[in-house]
C-alpha positions in Angstrom: -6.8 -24.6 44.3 -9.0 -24.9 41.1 -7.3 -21.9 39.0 -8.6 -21.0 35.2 -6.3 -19.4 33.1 -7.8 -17.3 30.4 -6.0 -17.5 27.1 -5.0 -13.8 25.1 -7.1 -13.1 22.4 -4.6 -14.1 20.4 -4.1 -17.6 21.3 -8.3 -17.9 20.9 -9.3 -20.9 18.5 -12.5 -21.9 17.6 -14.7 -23.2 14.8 -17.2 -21.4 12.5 -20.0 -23.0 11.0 -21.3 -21.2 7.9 -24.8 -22.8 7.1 -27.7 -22.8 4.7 -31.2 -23.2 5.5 -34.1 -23.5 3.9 -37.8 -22.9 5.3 -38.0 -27.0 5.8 -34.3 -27.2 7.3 -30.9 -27.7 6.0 -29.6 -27.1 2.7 -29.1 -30.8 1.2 -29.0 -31.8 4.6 -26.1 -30.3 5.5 -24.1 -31.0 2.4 -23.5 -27.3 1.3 -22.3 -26.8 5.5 -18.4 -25.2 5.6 -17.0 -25.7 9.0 -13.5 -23.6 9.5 -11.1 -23.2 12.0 -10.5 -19.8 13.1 -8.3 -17.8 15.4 -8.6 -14.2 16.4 -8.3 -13.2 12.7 -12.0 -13.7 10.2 -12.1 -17.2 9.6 -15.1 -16.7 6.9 -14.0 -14.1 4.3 -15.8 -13.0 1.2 -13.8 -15.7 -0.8 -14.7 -18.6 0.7 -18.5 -17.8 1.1 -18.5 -17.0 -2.5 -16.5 -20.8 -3.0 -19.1 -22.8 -0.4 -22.1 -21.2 -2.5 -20.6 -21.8 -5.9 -19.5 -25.4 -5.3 -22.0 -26.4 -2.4 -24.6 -24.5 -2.3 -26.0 -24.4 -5.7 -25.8 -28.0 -6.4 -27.5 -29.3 -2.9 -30.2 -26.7 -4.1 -30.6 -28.1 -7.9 -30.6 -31.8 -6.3 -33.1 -31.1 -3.7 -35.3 -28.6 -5.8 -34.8 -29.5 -9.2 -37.9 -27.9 -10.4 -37.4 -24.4 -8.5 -35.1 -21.3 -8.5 -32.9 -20.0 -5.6 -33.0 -16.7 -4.3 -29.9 -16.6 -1.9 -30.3 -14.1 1.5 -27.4 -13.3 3.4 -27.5 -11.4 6.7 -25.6 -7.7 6.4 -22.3 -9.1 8.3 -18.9 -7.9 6.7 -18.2 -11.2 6.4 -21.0 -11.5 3.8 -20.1 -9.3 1.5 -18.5 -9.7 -1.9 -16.6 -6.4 -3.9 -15.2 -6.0 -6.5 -11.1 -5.6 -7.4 -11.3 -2.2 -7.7 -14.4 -1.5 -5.5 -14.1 1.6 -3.5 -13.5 0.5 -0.3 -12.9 3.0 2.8 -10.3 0.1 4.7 -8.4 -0.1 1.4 -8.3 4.0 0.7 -5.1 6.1 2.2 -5.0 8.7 4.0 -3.7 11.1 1.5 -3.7 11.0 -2.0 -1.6 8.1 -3.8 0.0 5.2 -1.7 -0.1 1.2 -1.7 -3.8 0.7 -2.3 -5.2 -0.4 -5.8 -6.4 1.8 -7.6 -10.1 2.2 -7.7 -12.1 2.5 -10.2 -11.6 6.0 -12.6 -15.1 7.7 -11.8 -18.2 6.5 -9.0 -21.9 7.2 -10.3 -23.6 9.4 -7.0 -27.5 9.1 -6.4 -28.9 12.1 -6.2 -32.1 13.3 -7.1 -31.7 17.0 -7.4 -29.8 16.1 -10.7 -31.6 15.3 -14.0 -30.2 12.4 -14.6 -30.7 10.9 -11.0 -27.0 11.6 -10.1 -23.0 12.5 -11.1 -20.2 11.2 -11.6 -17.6 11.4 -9.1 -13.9 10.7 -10.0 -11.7 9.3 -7.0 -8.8 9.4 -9.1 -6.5 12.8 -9.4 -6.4 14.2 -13.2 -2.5 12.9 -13.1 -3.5 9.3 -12.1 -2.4 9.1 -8.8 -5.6 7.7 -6.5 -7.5 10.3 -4.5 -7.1 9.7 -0.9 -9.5 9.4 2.1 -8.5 13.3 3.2 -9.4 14.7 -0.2 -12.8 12.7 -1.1 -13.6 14.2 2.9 -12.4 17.8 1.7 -14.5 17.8 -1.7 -17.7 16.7 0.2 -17.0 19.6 2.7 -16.4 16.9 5.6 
């Protein structure tokens, strides 16, 4: 009896390739390539795209082009994105107001044309200190 057990999603491993091309092929052929292990969890964080194009990815491109510039073009995957310490951050906001979360930064510029200047500022912090939480920015926006 030929049986096939399928693994839980936790026990899942694999590998992740994170490559750079160029329009003639592979970045420094293939020297600025990161290949991880990964499990269920994301094996290709913010960090360590940041690190492969920092200390691969810019120097295959200066060896291979020396007499161009790179523009670098990432695909919108959460994995892809870089933020900032105190970057507001919906995953890293509580619920209510205060909590565990780092602090985010004291005020957030809103676009908005219908104000001279092209927008506001909105503070996500209370007037005591204490970090507004995901309930209150909701309430002030009438959500």
């Amino acid at each position: 009896k030929n049986t096939t057990t399928c693994r839980r999603r936790e026990e899942r491993q694999g590998i992740y390739v994170s490559e750079l091309l160029t329009p003639i092929g592979r970045l420094g052929d293939g020297a600025a390539c990161q290949i991880l292990k990964c499990s269920r969890d994301i094996c290709l964080d913010r960090e360590k795209l940041l690190d492969q194009i920092k200390n691969k990815a810019i120097s295959a491109f200066e060896i291979e082009f020396p007499e161009y510039q790179a523009l670098f073009q990432f695909n919108n995957t959460k994995n892809n994105n870089k933020y900032a310490e105190n970057e507001l951050w919906v995953l890293n906001m509580n619920m209510t107001d205060g909590g565990k979360y780092v602090k985010p930064i004291y005020t957030t510029y809103v676009l908005d044309e219908s104000y001279p200047d092209g927008g506001y500022y909105q503070s996500m912090v209370q007037n005591n200190g204490t970090p507004k939480g995901l309930k209150t920015v909701l309430i002030e926006w009438s959500l």
